[in-house]
LUMKEPA-493657 format. One record per residue (C-alpha): x, y, z; residue number from 0. Coordinates in steps of 0.02 Angstrom, whole numbers. Example, Ala and Ser with C-alpha at 12.3 -4.5 7.8 and 13.67 -1.06 7.14 Angstrom:
BEGIN
xx, yy, zz, num
615, -225, 390, 0
684, -53, 357, 1
***
This chain:
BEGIN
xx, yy, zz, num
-9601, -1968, 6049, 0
-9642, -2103, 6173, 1
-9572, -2311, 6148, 2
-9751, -2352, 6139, 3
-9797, -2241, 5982, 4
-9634, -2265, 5873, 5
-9683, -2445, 5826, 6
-9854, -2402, 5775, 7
-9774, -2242, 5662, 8
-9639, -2369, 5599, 9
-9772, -2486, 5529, 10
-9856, -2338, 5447, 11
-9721, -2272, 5360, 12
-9696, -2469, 5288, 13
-9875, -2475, 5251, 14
-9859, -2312, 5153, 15
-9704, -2368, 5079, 16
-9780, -2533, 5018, 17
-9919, -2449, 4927, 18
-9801, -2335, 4848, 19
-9720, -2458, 4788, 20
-9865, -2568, 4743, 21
-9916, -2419, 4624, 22
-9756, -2407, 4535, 23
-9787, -2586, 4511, 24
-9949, -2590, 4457, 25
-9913, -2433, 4346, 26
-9763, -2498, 4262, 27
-9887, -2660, 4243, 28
-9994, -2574, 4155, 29
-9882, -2444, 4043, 30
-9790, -2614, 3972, 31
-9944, -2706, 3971, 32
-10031, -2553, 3856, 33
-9847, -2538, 3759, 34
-9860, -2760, 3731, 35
-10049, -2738, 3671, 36
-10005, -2604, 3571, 37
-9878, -2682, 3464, 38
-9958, -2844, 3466, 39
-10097, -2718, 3388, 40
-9992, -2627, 3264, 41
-9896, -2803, 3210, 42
-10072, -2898, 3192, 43
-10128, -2748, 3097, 44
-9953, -2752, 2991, 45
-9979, -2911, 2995, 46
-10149, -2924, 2891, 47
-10073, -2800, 2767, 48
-9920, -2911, 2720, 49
-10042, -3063, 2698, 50
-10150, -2971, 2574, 51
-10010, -2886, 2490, 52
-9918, -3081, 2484, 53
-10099, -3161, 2413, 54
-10095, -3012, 2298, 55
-9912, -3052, 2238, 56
-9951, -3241, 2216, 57
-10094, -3226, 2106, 58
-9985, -3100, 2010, 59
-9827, -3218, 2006, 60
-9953, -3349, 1911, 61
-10018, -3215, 1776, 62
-9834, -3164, 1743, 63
-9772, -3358, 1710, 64
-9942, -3375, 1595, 65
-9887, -3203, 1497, 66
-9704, -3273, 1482, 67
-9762, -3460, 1418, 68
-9879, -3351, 1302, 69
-9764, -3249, 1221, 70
-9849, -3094, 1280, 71
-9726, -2962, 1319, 72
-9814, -2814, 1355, 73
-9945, -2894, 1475, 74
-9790, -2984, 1567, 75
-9717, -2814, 1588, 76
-9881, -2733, 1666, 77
-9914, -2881, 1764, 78
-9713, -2868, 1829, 79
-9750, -2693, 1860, 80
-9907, -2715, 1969, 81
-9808, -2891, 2059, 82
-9661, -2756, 2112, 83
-9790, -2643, 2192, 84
-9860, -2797, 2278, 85
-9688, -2869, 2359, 86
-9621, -2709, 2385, 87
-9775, -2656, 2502, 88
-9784, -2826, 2577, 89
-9585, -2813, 2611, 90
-9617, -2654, 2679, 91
-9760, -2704, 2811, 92
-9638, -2830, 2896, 93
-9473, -2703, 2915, 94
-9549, -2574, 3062, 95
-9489, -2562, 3235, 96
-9653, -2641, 3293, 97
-9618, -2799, 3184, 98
-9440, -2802, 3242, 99
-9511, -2802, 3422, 100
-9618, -2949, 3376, 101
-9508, -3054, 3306, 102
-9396, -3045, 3477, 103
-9543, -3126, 3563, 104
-9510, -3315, 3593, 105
-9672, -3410, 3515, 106
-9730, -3282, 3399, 107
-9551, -3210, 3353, 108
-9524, -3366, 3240, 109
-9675, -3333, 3140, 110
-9630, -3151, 3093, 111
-9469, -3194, 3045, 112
-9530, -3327, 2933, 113
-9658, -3191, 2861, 114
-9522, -3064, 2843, 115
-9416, -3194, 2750, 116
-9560, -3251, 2621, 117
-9593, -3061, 2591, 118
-9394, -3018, 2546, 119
-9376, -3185, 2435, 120
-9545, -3124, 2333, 121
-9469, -2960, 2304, 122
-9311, -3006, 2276, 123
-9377, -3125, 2138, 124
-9499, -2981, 2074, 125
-9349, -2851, 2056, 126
-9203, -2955, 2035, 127
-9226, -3130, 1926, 128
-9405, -3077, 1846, 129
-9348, -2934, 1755, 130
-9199, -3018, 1670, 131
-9309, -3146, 1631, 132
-9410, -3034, 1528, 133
-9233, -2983, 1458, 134
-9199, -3128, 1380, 135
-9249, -3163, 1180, 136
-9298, -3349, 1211, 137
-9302, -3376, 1015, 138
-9117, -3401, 1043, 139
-9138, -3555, 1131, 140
-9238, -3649, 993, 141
-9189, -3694, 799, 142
-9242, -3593, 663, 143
-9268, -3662, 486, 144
-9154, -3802, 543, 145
-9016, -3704, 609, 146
-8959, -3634, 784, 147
-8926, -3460, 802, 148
-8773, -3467, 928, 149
-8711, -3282, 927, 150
-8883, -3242, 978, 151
-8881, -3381, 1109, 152
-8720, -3328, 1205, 153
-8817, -3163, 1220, 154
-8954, -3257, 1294, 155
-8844, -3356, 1416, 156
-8769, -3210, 1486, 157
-8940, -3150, 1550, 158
-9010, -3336, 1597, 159
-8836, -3335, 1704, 160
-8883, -3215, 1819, 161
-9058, -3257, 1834, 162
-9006, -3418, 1908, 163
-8892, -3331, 2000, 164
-9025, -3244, 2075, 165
-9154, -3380, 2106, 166
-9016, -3467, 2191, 167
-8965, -3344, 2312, 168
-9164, -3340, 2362, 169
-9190, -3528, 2359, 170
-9034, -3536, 2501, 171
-9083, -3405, 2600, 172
-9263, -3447, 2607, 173
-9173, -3650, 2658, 174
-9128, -3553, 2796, 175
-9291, -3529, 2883, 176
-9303, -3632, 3024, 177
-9490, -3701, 2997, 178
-9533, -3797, 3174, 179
-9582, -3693, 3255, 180
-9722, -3637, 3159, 181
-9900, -3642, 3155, 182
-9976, -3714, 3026, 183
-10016, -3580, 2899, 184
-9865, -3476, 2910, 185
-9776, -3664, 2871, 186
-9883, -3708, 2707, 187
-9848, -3544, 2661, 188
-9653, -3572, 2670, 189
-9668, -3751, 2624, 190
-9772, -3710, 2452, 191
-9670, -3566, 2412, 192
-9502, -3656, 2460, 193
-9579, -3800, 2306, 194
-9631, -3653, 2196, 195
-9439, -3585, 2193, 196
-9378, -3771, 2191, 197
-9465, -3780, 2027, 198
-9434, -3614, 1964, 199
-9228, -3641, 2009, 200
-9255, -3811, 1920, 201
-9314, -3716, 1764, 202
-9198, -3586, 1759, 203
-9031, -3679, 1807, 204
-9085, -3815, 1644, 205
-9111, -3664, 1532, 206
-8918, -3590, 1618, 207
-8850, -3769, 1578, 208
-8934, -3789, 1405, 209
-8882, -3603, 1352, 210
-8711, -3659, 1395, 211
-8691, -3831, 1324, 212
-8806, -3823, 1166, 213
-8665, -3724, 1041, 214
-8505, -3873, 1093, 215
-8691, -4012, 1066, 216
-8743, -3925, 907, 217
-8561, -3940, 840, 218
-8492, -3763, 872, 219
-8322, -3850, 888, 220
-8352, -3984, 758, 221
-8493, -4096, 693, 222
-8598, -4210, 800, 223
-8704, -4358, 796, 224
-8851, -4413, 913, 225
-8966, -4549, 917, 226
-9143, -4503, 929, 227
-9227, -4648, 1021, 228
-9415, -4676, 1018, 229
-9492, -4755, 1207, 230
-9645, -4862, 1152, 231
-9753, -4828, 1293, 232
-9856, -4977, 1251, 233
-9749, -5075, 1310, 234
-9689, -5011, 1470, 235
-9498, -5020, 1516, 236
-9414, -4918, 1677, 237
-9380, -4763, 1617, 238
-9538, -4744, 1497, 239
-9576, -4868, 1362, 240
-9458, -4999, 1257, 241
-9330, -4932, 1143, 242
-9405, -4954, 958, 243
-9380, -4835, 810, 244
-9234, -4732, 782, 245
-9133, -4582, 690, 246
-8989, -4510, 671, 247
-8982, -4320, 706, 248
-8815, -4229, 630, 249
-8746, -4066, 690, 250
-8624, -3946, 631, 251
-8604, -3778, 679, 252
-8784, -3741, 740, 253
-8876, -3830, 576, 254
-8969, -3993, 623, 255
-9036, -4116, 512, 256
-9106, -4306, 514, 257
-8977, -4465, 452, 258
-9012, -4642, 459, 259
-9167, -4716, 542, 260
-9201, -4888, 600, 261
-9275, -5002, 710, 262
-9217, -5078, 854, 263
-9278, -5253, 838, 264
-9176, -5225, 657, 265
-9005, -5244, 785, 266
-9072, -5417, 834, 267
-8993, -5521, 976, 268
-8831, -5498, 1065, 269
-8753, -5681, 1075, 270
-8604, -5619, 1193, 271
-8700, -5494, 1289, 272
-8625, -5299, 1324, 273
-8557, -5293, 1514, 274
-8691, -5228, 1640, 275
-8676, -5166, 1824, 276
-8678, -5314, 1939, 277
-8823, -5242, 2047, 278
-8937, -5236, 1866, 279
-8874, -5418, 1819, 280
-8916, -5476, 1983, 281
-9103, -5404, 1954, 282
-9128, -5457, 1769, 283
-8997, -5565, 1720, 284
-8897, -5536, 1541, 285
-9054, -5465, 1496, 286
-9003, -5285, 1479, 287
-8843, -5341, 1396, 288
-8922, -5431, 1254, 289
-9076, -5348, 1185, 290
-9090, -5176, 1128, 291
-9288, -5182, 1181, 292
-9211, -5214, 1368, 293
-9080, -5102, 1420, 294
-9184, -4998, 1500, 295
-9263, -5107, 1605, 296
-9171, -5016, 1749, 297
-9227, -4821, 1783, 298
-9059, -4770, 1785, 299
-9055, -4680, 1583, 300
-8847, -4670, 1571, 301
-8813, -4874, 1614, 302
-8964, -4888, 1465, 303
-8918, -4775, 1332, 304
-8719, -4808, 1376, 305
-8779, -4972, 1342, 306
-8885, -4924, 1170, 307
-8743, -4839, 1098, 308
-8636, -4978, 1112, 309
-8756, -5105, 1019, 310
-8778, -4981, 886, 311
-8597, -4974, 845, 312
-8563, -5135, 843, 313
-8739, -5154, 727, 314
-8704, -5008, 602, 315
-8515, -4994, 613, 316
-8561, -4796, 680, 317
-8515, -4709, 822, 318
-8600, -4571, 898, 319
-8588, -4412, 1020, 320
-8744, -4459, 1134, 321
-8923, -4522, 1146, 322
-9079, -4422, 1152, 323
-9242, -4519, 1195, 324
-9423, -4468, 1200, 325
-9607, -4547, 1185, 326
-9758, -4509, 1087, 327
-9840, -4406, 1245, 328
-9660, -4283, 1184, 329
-9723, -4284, 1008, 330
-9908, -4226, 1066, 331
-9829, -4094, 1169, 332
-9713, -4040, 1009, 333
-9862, -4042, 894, 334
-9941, -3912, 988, 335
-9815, -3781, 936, 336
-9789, -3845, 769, 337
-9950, -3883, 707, 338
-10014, -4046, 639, 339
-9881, -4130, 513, 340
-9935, -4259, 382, 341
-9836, -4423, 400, 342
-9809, -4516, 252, 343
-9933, -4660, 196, 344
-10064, -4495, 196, 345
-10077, -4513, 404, 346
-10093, -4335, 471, 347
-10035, -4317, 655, 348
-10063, -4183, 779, 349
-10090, -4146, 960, 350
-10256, -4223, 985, 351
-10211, -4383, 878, 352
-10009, -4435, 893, 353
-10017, -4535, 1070, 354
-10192, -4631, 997, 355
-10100, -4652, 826, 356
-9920, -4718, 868, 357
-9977, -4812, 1031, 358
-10140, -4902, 987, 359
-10216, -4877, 806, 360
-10045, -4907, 708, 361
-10038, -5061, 798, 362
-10214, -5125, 749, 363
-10201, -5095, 559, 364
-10014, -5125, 531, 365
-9923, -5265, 516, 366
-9741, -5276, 614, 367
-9615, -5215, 466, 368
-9742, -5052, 421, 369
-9762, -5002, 612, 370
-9577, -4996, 628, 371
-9559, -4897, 458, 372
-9718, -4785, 516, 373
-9637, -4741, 696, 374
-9481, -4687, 612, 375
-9551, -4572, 492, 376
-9677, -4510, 625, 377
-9529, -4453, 748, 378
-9438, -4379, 583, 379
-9567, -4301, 515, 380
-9601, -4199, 690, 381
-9436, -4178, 701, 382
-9395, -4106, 519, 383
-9554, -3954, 559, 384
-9471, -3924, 720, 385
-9310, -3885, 624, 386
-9382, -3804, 478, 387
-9540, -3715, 513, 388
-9526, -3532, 610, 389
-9610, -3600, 775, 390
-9662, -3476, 919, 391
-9506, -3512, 1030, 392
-9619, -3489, 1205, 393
-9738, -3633, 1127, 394
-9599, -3752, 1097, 395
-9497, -3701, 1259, 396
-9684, -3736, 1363, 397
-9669, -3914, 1279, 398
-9498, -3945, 1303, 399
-9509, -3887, 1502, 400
-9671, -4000, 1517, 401
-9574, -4154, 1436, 402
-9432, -4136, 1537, 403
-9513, -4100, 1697, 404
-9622, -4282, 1653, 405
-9451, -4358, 1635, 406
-9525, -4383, 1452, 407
-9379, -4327, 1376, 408
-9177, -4386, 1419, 409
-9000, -4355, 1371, 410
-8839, -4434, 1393, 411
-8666, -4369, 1319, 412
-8549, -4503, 1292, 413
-8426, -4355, 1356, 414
-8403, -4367, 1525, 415
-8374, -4168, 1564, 416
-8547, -4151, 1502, 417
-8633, -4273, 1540, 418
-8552, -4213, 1716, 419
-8623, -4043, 1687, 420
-8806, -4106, 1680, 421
-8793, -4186, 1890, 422
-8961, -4258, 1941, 423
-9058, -4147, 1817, 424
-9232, -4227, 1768, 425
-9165, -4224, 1599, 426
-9021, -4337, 1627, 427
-9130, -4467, 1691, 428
-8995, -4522, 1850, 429
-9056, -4620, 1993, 430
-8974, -4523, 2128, 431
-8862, -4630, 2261, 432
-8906, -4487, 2397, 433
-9063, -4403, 2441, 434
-9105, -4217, 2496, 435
-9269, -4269, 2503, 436
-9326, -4461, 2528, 437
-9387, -4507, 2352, 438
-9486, -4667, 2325, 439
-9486, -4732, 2136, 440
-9614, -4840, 2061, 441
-9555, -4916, 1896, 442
-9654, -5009, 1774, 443
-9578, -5148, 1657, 444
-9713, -5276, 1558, 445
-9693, -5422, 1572, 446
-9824, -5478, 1446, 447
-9737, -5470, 1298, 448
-9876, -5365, 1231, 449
-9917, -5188, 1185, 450
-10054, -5174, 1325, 451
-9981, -5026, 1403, 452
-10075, -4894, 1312, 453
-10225, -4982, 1406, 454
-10161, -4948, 1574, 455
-10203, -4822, 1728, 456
-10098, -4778, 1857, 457
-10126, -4711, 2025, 458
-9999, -4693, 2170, 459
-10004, -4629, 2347, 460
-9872, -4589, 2475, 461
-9901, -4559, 2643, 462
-9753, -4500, 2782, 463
-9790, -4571, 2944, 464
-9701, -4602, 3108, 465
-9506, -4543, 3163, 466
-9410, -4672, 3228, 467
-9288, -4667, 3380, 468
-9149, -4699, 3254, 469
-9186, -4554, 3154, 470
-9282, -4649, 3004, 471
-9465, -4616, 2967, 472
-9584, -4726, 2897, 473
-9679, -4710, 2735, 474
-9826, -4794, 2644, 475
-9865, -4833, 2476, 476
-9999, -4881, 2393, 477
-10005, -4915, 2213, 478
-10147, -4953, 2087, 479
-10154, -5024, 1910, 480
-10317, -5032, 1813, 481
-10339, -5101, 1639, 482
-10467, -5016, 1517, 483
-10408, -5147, 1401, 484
-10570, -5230, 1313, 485
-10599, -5439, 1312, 486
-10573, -5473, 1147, 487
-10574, -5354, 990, 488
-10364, -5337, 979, 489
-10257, -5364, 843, 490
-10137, -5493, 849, 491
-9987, -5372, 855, 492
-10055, -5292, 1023, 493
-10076, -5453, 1102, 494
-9891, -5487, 1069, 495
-9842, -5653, 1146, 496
-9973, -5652, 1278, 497
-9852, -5707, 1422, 498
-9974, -5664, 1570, 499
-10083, -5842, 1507, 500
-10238, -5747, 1430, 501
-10182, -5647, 1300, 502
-10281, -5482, 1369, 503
-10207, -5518, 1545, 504
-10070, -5366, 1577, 505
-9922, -5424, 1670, 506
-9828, -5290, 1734, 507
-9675, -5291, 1836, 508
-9683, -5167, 1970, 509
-9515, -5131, 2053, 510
-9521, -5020, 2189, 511
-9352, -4911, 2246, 512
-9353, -4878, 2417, 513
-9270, -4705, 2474, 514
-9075, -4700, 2472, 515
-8996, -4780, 2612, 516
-9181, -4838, 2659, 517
-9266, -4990, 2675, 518
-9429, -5100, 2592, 519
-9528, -5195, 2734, 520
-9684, -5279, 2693, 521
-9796, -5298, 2530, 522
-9958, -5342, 2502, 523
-10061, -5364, 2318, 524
-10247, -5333, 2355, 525
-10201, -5338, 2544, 526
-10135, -5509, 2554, 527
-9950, -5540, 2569, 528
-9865, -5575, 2413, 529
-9696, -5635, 2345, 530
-9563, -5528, 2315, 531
-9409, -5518, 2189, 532
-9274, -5393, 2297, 533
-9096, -5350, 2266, 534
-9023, -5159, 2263, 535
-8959, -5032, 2139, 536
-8873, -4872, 2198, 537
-8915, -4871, 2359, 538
-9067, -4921, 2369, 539
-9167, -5079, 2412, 540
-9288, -5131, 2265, 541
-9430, -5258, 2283, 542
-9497, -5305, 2119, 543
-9695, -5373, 2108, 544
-9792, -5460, 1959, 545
-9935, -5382, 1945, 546
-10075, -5458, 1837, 547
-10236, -5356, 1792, 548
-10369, -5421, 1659, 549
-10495, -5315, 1546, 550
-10573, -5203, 1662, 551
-10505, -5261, 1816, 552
-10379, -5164, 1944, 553
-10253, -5232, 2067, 554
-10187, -5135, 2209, 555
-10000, -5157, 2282, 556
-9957, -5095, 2461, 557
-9784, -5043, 2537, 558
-9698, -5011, 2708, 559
-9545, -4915, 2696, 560
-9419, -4835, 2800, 561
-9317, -4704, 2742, 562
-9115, -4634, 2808, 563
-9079, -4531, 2922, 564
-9204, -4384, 2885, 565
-9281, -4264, 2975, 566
-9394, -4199, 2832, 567
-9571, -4230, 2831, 568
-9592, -4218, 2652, 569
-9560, -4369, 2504, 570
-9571, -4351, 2326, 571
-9611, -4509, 2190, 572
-9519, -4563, 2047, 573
-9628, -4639, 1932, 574
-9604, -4714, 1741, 575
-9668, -4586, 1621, 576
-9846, -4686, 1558, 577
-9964, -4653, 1405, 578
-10067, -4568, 1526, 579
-10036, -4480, 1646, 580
-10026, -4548, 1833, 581
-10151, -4505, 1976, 582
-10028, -4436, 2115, 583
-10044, -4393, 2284, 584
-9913, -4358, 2450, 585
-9957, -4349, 2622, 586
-9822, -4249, 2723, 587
-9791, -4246, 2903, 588
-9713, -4124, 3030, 589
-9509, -4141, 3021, 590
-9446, -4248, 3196, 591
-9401, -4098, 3295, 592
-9581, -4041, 3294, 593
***
């Protein structure tokens, strides 16, 4: 080999080295390239079958709460049956190696996972909580012919305990889902399902609690006493409607059964008023303290019926265990399980009539002594065929989980362990000092002196908006009242004192409760600033607003807010419990980190 020709073979051998290697390359490029396109294939095709399979199991979930609510047994089972085949294949498409592989990836990774996780917490629900539910005899949790069964309903606790053991477990692991990384379907997805088992856990730890604390209420360990409060949503207070007729329920061992009934404008004034909260003084004075019709001007339930009790006693010399209140939208509800019930003076009441009746027509034809006597028999008489008639117990549980989900019905033990043992529940009607969520209430108080509130419609709107570099987020709120009242026609009882000036004027009081630890900024009435009454009860900042609204006419009240420290995206409204129902909608954002 000559000098001259070794250069030329070395760069020959590096040029046939180079390819070499260059075809390794490219053919390693293009084995993990086919092997990446492959399971991107199998997981998109995996994929599509878990979607169905979860669409399938939704629409299946609905028929199987529709057979429960109606009582129908052996089309709950067969729909069970068919949901199990559902989750199970849809759990089943997202456990392969290929899906495993996926979920490693660093975009689309977080999406699997958060398929994979919606898939297990169906099925789990579908094998674990559903079929107890079907276990359990709900006749056990409702009277029959005035009298509690409570052997039968420490059978039925037992099961309801580990259904909302179960629920729980999958509400906290499904929490766990990290959701910013999403895209936007895959997030709806988790975000509607994480408010469907919200709701469902809200349900089933209520019906654990009530299970549990109905036999000491009902007098298992020795007789009790309740008042039963009627909210006259005519004229509007905070937590639903002014305190007016009441009764006396008795309980002993299980048996229920209606005492004295009264009025509350029969307790009259409180010259030395009851002691009140300094934050509710500081918003309405010794008001709360000193009439019966106003202790609930504040939406926090325990402060009013702590109050309530107390004037009682001190009116009728009685003292009793607690204080139940509902409204005439309850008695509807109730009516539709028991069947219409003739109230005496020949005035027959039933679903379709009771909020008309007790809200509106009593008050045109009756004078003020007869409406009072009329509402107490009314809520007696609904009340004495829910204890003694045999009612279909998934009717009157569908009516009692409606009421209490409106906030339409409340409780308050004047025992502290229980009362503890109902928390933040709907039913006790507590105005949380912390919030998981931010919560924005809008509570109603007239300030007409008049029973216009039956004319009134509501509609409310909340929209999240920006994070702030402190952590905060913003939120607006835009509230409208319309009056379908008519210019002239009305009884002098409706038109009450007529405080607003023209005596078919509604004046309402609109205090809006910013979130806890949040803030109220600005508001505007029909989009020009407007004065505002503030101050703050548990937490939170309120800003109070008279709102007047003639026959026909609407007025619109506008918020800024800022919340705490939050980085949710979501809000939820609290809003007074009305004749009708309220027009509702929230806009959520993306959470901060997004």
């Amino acid at each position: 080999m000559t000098e001259s020709e070794s250069p030329r073979r070395r760069r020959s051998r590096s040029r046939r080295r180079r390819r070499a290697r260059l075809r390794r390359i490219l053919l390693s490029t293009l084995v993990v390239g086919s092997l990446l396109l492959g399971v991107a294939g199998w997981v998109g095709f995996r994929g599509w079958q878990a979607r169905a399979h979860l669409v399938n199991a939704a629409g299946l979930a609905g028929e199987l709460s529709a057979h429960l609510v109606g009582g129908d047994a052996a089309r709950a089972q067969r729909t069970l049956a068919a949901l199990q085949v559902q989750s199970g294949a849809a759990r089943k498409a997202t456990e392969d190696p290929g899906w495993w592989l996926g979920r490693q990836a660093p975009y689309a990774g977080a999406n699997l996972s958060a398929v994979r996780q919606i898939a297990i917490a169906i099925d789990d629900l579908a094998r674990q909580a559903f079929p107890a539910l079907l276990r359990v005899d709900l006749g056990g949790l409702v009277p029959r012919e005035g009298r509690l069964d409570l052997t039968g309903l420490r059978a039925v606790s037992t099961e309801l305990g580990k259904v909302d053991a179960s629920v729980r477990r999958t509400r906290t692991d499904l929490a766990e889902v990290p959701g910013d990384r999403l895209v936007g379907q895959v997030r709806r997805a988790l975000e509607d399902l994480r408010g469907e088992i919200d709701r469902l856990a809200a349900m089933t730890s209520a019906a654990d609690r009530a299970s549990r604390l109905l036999p000491p209420l009902l007098g298992v360990d020795g007789p009790r006493r309740y008042l039963l409060v009627s909210q006259n949503s005519a004229e509007l207070r905070a937590t639903g409607g002014m305190f007016g007729a009441y009764a006396v329920i008795e309980a002993d061992r299980g048996r229920m059964k209606m005492g004295a009934q009264g009025a509350s404008g029969s307790m009259g004034r409180f010259a030395k008023p009851l002691k009140i909260p300094a934050e509710l003084r500081a918003l309405w004075g010794e008001l709360p303290g000193m009439y019966p019709a106003d202790v609930n001007l504040s939406p926090h339930f325990p402060t009013a019926a702590a109050l309530y009790r107390e004037m009682y006693r001190r009116h009728s010399g009685a003292t009793v265990d607690g204080v139940l209140a509902v409204d005439p939208v309850v008695l509807s509800y109730l009516l539709q399980a028991t069947g219409p019930v003739r109230v005496p003076g020949g005035v027959s009441l039933s679903a379709e009539n009771a909020v008309r009746t007790l809200l509106s027509d009593t008050y045109q034809r009756m004078g003020e002594k007869e409406q009072d006597t009329f509402f107490a028999a009314a809520a007696a008489t609904v009340f004495d065929a829910l204890f003694a008639r045999n009612v279909n117990p998934n009717g009157l549980l569908s009516a009692f989980d409606r009421s209490i989900q409106e906030r339409r019905i409340l409780f308050w033990s004047a025992r502290p362990e229980e009362q503890r043992t109902f928390g933040d529940s709907r039913m006790a009607g507590a105005l949380p000092e912390q919030d998981t969520v931010p919560t924005v209430g809008v509570f109603l108080n007239d300030g007409s002196g008049a029973k216009l509130g039956y004319y009134l419609r509501h509609t409310a709107d909340l929209m999240v908006g920006d994070c702030q570099a402190d952590g905060r987020r913003e939120l607006s709120l835009r509230v409208t009242l319309r009056s379908t009242a008519p210019a002239s026609g009305l009884s002098k009882s409706v038109l009450g004192l007529g405080q607003a000036g023209d005596p078919y004027t509604v004046r309402t009081l609109v205090s809006v409760y910013g979130p806890a630890g949040g803030a109220v900024l600005d508001s505007r009435l029909d989009g020009a600033e407007t004065s505002v009454g503030t101050g703050t009860e548990r937490r939170r900042q309120v800003a109070t607003v008279n709102v007047e609204v003639g026959p026909g006419g609407a007025r619109t009240l506008e918020m800024s807010l800022l919340t705490g420290k939050t980085g949710s995206g979501a809000a939820e409204l609290w809003l007074t419990p009305t004749a009708t129902p309220w027009t509702t909608q929230v806009v959520t954002a993306p959470s901060c980190s997004q």
